[in-house]
C-alpha positions in Angstrom: -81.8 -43.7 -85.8 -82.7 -40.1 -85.8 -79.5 -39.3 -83.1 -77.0 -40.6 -85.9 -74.9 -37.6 -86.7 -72.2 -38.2 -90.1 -70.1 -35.6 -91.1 -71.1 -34.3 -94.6 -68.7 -33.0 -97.6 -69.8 -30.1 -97.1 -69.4 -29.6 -93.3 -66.1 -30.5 -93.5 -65.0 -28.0 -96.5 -66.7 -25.2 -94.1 -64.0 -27.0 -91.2 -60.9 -26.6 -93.7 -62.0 -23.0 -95.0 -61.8 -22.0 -91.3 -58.6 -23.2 -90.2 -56.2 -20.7 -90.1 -52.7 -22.3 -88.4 -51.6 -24.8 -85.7 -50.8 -22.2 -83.5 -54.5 -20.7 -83.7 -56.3 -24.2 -82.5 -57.4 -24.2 -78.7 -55.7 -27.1 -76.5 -57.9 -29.1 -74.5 -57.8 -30.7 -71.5 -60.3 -33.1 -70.6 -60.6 -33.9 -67.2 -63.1 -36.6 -66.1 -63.2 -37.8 -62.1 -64.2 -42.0 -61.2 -67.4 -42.4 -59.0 -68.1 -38.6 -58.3 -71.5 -37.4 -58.8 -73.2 -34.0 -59.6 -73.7 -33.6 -55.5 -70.4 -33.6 -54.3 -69.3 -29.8 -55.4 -69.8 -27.3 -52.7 -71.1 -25.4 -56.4 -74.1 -27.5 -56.7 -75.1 -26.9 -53.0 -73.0 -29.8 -51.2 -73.2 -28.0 -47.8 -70.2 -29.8 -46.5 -67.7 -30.5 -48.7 -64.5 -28.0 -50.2 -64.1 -27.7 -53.6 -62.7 -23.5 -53.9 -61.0 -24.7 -57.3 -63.6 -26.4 -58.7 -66.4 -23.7 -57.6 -64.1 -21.3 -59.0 -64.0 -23.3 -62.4 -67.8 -23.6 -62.2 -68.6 -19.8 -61.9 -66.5 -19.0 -64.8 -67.8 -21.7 -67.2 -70.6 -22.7 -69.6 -72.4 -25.8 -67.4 -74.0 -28.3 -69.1 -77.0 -28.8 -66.6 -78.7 -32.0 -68.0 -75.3 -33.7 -69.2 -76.0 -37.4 -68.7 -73.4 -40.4 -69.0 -73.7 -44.1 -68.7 -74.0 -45.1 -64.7 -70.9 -47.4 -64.6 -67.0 -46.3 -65.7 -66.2 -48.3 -69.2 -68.9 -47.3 -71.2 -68.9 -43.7 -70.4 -65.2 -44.0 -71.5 -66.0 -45.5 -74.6 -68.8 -42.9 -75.0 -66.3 -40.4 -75.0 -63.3 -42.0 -76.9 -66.0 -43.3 -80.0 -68.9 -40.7 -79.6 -71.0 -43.9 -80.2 -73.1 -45.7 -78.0 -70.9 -47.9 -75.6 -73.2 -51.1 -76.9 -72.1 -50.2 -80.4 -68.6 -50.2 -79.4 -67.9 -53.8 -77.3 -66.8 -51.8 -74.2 -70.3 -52.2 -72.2 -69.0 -53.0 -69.2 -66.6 -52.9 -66.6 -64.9 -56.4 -66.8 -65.9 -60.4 -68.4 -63.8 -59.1 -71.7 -66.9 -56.5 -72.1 -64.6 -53.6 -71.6 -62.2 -53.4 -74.5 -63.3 -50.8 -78.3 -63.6 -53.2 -81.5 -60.6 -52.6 -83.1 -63.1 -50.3 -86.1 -63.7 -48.0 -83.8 -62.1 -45.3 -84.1 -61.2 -42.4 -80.8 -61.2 -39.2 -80.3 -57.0 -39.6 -79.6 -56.8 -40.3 -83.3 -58.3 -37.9 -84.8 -57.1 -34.9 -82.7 -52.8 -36.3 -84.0 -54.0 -36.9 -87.2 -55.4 -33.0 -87.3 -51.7 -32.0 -85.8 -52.3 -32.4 -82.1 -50.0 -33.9 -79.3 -52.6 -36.3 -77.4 -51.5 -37.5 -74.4 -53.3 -39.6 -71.6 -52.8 -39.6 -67.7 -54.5 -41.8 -65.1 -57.1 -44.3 -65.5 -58.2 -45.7 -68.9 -60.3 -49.0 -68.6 -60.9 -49.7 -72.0 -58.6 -52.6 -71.9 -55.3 -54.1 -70.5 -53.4 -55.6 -73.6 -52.5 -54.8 -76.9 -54.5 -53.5 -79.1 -56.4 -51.8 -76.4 -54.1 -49.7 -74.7 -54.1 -46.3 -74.8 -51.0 -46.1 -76.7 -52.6 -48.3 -79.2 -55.7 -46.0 -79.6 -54.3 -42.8 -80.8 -52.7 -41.0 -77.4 -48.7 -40.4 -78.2 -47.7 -40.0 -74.5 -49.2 -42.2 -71.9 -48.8 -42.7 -67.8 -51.5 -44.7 -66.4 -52.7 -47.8 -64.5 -54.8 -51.0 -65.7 -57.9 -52.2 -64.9 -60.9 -49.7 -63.5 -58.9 -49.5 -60.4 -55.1 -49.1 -58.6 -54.9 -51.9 -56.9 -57.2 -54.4 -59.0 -56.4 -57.9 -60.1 -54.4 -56.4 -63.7 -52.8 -53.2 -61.6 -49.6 -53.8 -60.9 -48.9 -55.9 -58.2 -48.6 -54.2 -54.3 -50.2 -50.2 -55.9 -52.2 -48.9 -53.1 -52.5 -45.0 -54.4 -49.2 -44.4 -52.8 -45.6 -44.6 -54.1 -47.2 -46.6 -56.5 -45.9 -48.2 -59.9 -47.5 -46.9 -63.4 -46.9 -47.4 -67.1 -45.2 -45.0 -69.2 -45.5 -45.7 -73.0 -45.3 -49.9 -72.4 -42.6 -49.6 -69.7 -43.8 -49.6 -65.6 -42.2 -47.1 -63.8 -42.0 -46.4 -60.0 -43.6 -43.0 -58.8 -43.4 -41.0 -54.8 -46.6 -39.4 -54.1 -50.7 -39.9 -53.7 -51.6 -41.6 -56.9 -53.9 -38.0 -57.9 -50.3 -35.9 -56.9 -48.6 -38.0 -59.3 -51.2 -37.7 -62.2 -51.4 -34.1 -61.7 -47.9 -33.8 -61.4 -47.3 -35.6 -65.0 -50.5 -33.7 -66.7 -48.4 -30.1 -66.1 -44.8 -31.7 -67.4 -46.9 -33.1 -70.5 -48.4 -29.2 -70.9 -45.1 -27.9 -70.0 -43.1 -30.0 -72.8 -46.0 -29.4 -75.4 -46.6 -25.5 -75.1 -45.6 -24.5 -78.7 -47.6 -27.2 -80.1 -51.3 -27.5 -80.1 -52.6 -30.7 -77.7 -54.8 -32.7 -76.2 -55.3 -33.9 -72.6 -57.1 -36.4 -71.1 -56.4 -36.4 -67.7 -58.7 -39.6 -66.2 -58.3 -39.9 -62.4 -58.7 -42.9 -60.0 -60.2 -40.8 -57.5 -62.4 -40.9 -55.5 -62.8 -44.7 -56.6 -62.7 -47.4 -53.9 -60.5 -48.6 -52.1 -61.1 -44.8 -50.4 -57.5 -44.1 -49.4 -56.0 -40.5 -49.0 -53.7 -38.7 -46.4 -55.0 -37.3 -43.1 -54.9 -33.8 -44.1 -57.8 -34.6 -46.2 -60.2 -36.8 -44.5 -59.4 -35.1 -41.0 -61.3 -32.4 -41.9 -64.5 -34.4 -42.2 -64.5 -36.9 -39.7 -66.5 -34.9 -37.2 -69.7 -34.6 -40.4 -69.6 -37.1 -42.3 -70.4 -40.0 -40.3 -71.3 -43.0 -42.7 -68.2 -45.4 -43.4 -65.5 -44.3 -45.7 -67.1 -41.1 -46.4 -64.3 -38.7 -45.0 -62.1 -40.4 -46.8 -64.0 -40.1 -50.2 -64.8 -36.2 -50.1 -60.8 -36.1 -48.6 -60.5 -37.5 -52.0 -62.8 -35.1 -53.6 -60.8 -32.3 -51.7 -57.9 -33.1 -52.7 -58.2 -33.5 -56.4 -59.5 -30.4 -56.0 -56.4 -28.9 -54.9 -54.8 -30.4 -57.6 -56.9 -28.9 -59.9 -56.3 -25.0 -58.9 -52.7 -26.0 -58.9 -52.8 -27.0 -62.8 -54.9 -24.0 -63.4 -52.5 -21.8 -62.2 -49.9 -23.5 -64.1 -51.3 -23.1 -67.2 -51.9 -19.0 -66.4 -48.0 -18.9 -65.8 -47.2 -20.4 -69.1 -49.7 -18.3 -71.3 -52.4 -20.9 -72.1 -55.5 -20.3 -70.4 -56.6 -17.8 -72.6 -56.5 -20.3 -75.2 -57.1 -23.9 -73.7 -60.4 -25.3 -73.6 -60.9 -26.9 -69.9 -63.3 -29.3 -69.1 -64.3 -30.8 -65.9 -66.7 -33.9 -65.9 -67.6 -36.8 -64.1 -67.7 -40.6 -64.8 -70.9 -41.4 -63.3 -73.1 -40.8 -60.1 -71.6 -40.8 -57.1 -70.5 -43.8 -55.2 -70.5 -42.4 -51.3 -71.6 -39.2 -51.3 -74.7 -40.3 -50.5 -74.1 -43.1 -48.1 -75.3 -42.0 -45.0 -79.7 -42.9 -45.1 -79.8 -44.8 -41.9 -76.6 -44.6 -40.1 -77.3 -41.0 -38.5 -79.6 -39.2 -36.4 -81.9 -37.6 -37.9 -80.4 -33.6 -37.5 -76.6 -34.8 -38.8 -75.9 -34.7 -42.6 -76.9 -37.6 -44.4 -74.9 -36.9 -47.7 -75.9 -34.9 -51.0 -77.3 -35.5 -53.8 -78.4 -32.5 -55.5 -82.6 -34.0 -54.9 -81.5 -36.8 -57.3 -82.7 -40.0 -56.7 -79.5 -43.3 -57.1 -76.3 -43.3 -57.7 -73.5 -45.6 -59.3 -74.9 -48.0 -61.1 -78.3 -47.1 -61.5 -80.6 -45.7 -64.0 -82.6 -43.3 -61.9 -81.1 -39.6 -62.3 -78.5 -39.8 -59.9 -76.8 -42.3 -61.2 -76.3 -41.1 -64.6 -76.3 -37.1 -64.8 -73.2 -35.3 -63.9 -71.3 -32.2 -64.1 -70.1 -30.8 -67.2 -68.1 -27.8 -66.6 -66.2 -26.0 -70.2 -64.3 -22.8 -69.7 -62.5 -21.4 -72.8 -61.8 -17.8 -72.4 -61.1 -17.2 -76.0 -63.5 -18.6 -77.2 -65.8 -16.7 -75.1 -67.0 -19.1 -72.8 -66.8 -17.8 -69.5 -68.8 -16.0 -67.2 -70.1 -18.9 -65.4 -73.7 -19.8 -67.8 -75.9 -22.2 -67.2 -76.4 -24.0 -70.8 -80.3 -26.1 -70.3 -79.7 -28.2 -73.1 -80.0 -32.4 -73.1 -76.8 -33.7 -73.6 -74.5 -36.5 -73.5 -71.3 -38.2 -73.3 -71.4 -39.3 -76.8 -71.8 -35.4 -77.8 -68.0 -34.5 -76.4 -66.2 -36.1 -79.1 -68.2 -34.3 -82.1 -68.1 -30.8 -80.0 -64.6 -30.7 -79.5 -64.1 -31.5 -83.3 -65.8 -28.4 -84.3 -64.3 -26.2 -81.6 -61.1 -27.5 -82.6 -61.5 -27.2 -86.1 -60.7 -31.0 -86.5 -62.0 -32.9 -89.4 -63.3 -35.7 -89.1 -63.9 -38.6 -91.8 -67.1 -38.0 -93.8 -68.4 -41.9 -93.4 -67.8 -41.5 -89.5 -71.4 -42.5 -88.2 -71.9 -40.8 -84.7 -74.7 -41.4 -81.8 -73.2 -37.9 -80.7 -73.7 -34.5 -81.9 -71.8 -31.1 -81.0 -73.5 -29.0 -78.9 -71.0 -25.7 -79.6 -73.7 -23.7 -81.0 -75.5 -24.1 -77.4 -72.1 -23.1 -75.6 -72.0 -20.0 -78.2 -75.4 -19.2 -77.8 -77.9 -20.3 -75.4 -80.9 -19.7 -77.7 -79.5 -22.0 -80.4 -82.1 -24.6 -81.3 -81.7 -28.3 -79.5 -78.8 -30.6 -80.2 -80.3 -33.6 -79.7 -84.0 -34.8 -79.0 -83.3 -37.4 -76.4 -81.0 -40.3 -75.1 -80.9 -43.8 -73.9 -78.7 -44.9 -71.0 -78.6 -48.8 -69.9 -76.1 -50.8 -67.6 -75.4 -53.4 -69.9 -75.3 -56.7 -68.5 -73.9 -55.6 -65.3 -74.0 -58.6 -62.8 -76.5 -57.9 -60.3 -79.1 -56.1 -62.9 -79.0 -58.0 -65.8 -77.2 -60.3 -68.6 -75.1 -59.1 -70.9 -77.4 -58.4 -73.9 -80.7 -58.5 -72.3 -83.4 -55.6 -73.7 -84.6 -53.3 -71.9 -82.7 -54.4 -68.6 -81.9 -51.5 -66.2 -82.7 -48.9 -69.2 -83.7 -45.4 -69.2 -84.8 -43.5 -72.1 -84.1 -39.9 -71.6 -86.6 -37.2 -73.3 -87.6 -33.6 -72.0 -88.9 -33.8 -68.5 -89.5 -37.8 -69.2 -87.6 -40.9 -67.8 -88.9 -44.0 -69.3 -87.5 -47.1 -66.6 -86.9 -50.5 -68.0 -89.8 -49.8 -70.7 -92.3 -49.7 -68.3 -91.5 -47.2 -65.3 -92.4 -43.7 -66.3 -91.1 -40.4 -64.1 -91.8 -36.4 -65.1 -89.1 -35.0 -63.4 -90.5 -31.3 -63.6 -93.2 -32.5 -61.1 -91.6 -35.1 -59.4 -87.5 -34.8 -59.6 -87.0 -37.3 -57.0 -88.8 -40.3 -59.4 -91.1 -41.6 -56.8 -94.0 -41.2 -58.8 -94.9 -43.3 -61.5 -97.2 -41.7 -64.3 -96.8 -43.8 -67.0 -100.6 -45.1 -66.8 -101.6 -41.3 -67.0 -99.2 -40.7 -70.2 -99.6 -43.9 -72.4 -98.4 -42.3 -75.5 -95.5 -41.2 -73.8 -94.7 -44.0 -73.2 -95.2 -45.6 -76.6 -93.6 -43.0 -78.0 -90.3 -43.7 -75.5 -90.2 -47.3 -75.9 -89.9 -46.5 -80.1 -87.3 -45.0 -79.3 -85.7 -48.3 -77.3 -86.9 -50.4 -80.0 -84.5 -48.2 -82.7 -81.9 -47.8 -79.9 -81.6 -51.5 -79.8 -81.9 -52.7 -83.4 -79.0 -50.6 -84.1 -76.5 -51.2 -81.2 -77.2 -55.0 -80.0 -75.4 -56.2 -83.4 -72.4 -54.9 -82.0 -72.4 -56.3 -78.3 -69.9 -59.2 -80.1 -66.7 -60.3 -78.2 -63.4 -58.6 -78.7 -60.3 -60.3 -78.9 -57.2 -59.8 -77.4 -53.8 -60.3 -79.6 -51.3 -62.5 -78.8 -47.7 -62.3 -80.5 -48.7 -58.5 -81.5 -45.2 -57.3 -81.6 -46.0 -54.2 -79.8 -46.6 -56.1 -76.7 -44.8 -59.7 -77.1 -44.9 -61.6 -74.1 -48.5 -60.0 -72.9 -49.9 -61.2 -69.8 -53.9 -61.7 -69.5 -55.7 -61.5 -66.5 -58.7 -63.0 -65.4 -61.2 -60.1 -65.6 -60.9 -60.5 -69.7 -62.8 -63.7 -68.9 -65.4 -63.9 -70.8 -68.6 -65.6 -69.1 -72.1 -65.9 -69.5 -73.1 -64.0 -66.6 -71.7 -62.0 -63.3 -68.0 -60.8 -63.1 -65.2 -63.1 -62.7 -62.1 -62.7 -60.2 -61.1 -59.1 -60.9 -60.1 -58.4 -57.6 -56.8 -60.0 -55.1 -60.1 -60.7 -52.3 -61.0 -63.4 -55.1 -58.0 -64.3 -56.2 -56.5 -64.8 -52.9 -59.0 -67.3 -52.2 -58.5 -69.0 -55.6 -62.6 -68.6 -56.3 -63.0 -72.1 -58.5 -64.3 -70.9 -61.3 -62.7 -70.7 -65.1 -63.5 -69.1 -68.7 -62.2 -68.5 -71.8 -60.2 -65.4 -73.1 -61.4 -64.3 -76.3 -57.8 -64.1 -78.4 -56.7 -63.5 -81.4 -53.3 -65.2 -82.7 -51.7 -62.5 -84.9 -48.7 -64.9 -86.6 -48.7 -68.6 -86.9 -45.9 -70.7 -84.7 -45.1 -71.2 -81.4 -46.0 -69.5 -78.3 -45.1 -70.3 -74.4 -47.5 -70.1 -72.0 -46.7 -69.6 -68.5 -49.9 -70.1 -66.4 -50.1 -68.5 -62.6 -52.4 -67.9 -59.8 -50.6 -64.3 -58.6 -48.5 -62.5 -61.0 -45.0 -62.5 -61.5 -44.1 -59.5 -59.6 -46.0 -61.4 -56.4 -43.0 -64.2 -56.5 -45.8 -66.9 -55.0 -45.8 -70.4 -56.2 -48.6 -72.0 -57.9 -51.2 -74.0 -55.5 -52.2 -77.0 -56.9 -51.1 -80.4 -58.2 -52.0 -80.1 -61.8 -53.3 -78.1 -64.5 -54.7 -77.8 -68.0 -55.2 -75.4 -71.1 -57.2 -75.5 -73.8 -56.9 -73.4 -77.1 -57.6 -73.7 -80.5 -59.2 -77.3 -79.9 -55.8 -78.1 -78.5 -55.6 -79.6 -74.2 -52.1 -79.7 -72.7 -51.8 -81.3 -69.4 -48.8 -81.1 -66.8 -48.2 -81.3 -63.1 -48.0 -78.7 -61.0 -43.6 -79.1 -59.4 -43.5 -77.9 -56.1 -42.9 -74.4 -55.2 -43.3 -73.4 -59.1 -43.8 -70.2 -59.7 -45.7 -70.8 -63.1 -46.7 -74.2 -65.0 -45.2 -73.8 -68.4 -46.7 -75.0 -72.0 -45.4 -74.5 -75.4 -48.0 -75.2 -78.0 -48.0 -74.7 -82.1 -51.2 -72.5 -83.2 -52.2 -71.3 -86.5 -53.4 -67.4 -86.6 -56.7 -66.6 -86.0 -59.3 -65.7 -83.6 -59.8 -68.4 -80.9 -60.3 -69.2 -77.4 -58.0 -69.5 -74.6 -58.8 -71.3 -71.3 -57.1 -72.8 -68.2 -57.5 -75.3 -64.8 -55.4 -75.1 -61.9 -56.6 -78.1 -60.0 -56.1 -79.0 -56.3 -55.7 -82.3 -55.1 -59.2 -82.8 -54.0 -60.1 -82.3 -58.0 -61.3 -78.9 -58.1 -60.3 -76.3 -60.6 -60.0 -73.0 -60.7 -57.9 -71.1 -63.5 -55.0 -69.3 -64.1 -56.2 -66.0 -62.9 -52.4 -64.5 -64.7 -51.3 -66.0 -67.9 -48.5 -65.0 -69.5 -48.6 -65.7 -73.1 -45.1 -65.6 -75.7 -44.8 -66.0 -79.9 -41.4 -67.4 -79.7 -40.1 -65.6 -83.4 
């Protein structure tokens, strides 16, 4: 499709011949918030909320004013990391073993400390919970963060709740004081610190302001007389406070010498989640929320839920002055922008969706970047099934937002897409859905499962959760609300056995660290054709199998049942290659 950008010969001589040395390359720091949208920045005309630091950053930055990501957290993650269409990648959703890279694709980590750079990762990752799909296994050198797409989730470790909370460093968990955004922070200016002489490259991922919407007093307090819908003083507390955090980094890096020379970006995930919760629940003359005139939010295709800010400030490289840069782009353009700025090569068969827009940052008169953009939840479970066309899509071109192939919205007349034109524009709308049609052909080829390893000897025992499960349609337990009820319901993991021999599993309804015994009277597993049975001894803590399997890529499934015959399974599963 016309969007694919690869790297030629000869852009990537014109790279090397202007390299000068290691200590001439800009550090980045990419800094991307979870669930907040374009209209909560007191910047954008938020009349409510605090953000000094980040309206600060904002009026001495290029903006990207029509930056677009996907509406939901993996795939804008792996629209970043691959600069390819989250479809084309395998992580297209946010759970059902939809969330981890194919192991070809290749991150933006990689190629930054194959070019010379330190990368290191803080905060949240979601692009998979086991080897090979941690972040250490996908190019970043120096890694603090939490699983799953949220602290206290099903894989996170057991008891986090955003305070005095329990991370992993580099494979091995380690206990932490402080608000879960302190700590990140916190670790984000030692990892600068330690790295100063060295070019690197930060991506700095926060939890906040994801649900559960926890935060001290100090920073909901402040709204609680406003903002009136529920949870919402604690989400801009959130807001507030990562703001904070950010002027305190900022200032950091002016007191050891880099902010001339670091390129800082500011971005969001996807529309908000609560910032625009209050339709309903209010009088009519008390704030409602802000949305910038967008129509949705999270996890929908309208506007709202899919454009976001996209602040860059890089003093010597001359952006500054607080622009505003007009140009369509996207999450899948980062990647290749960053390369150039960078002066990072990049492999001359690397086939991108994305393409840099630094000429537009340079120069606000350059020619257009990219001609348009598609944005679909993929199979999420209350829009559609995993693979299904044109499900919750929007094809993004000019003033035009093409809904599900058939919905059509000109946003210079009507930004709040409650209009739709597409019987007064019919070729516009043909000419949309050909886009679709090429959009599709190429990426729905690659919406194949991804496996997880077992005996990789990076991460022997590895314990498996069940939001990896990989079902047909909706999510399965990803959260302790489920799990605490034991929700009957089973799938398979998709695995792949790295060495033949035998492995010990050690099947569980809580994890380890929860020390609760296993409720039920017997259970089952299935892999590899293979079925185990064994009864469940009372008060166990796990049922235990030990099971001979040739390597491969297989399945891996499991039953719990209770003594009335019903199963659910395994929801933690601890898996061992015994060398």
């Amino acid at each position: 499709m016309k969007s694919i950008f690869v790297f030629s010969t000869l852009a990537a001589a014109a790279l090397i011949a202007t390299a000068t040395t290691a200590a001439d390359r800009p550090n980045v720091i990419l800094i991307m918030t979870d669930d907040q949208g374009y209209g909560d920045l007191a910047c954008h005309g938020n009349p409510v909320i605090q953000t000094p630091h980040l309206d600060q950053l904002h009026a001495e930055s290029v903006r990207l004013t029509d930056f677009h990501v996907s509406p939901f957290c993996t795939p804008t993650r792996a629209a970043l990391m691959t600069g390819r269409y989250p479809a084309r990648t395998g992580a297209y959703r946010t759970s059902s073993g939809r969330t981890m890279l194919h192991t070809d694709e290749r991150t933006i980590a990689e190629f930054f400390a194959e070019a010379g750079y330190v990368t290191g990762m803080v905060g949240k990752w979601h692009l998979g919970d086991n080897a090979p799909h941690r972040p250490q296994d996908r190019g970043f050198q120096d890694v603090l963060w939490h699983r799953c797409g949220g602290i206290g989730q099903a894989s996170d470790y057991y008891g986090n709740d955003y305070f005095d909370d329990t991370y992993e460093r580099n494979g091995l968990f380690e206990k932490f004081e402080g608000y879960c955004t302190d700590v990140f922070f916190a670790e984000s200016m030692r990892f600068v610190e330690q790295n100063q002489d060295k070019p690197f490259f930060l991506y700095l991922a926060t939890n906040a302001p994801h649900s559960p919407f926890r935060v001290a007093k100090e920073w909901s307090e402040p709204y609680r007389e406003t903002v009136k819908w529920q949870f919402g003083p604690e989400f801009y507390g959130m807001v507030t406070n990562f703001d904070h955090n950010v002027g305190l980094l900022r200032e950091h890096l002016r007191k050891l010498g880099l902010a001339e020379n670091t390129i800082f970006i500011f971005m969001t995930d996807n529309g908000t989640a609560k910032g625009n919760g209050g339709k309903g629940l209010q009088p009519e003359d008390e704030f409602r929320g802000f949305n910038a005139g967008m129509r949705g939010q999270k996890s929908t295709v309208y506007e709202g839920g899919h454009r976001v800010p996209f602040f860059i400030h890089w003093p010597k490289g001359g952006m500054v002055g607080g622009r505003d840069a007009t140009n369509l782009s996207a999450h899948l353009d980062v990647l290749p922008t960053l390369a150039e700025l960078c002066r990072v090569e990049l492999p001359e068969e690397l086939a991108l969706d994305g393409s840099s827009f630094a000429a537009q940052l340079r120069n606000p008169e350059a020619p257009a970047h990219r001609d348009h953009v598609v944005v679909q939840l993929q199979g999420s479970s209350h829009f559609s099934k995993p693979g299904e066309k044109w499900a919750s899509s929007c094809v993004i071109k000019d003033q035009w937002r093409l809904i599900d192939g058939e919905a059509l919205y000109d946003l210079d007349s009507n930004p709040k897409q409650t209009v739709n034109v597409a019987a007064r524009h019919p070729q516009v709308v043909e000419e949309l859905r050909a886009l679709y049609e090429t959009f599709w052909s190429e990426v729905s080829p690659r919406m194949t499962p991804v496996s997880i390893d077992l005996g990789n000897k990076t991460e022997n025992p590895t314990v498996l959760c069940s939001q990896d499960w990989y079902m047909a349609t909706g999510n399965p337990p990803w959260n302790f609300g489920e799990i605490n009820q034991l929700r009957r319901v089973t799938a398979p993991w998709k695995v792949d056995v790295k060495h033949a021999g035998t492995y010990r599993f050690k099947l569980r309804q809580f994890p380890a660290e929860a020390k609760r015994p296993v409720r039920g009277v017997s259970a089952k597993i299935r892999i590899a054709g293979m079925e185990k049975e064994a009864k469940v001894l009372p008060d166990a803590p796990f049922i235990q199998f030990e099971i001979h399997l040739t390597a491969g890529k297989t399945e891996l499934e499991t039953w719990i049942y209770d003594d009335a015959g019903e199963a659910g399974g395994a929801y933690f599963t601890e898996v061992e290659w015994l060398e």
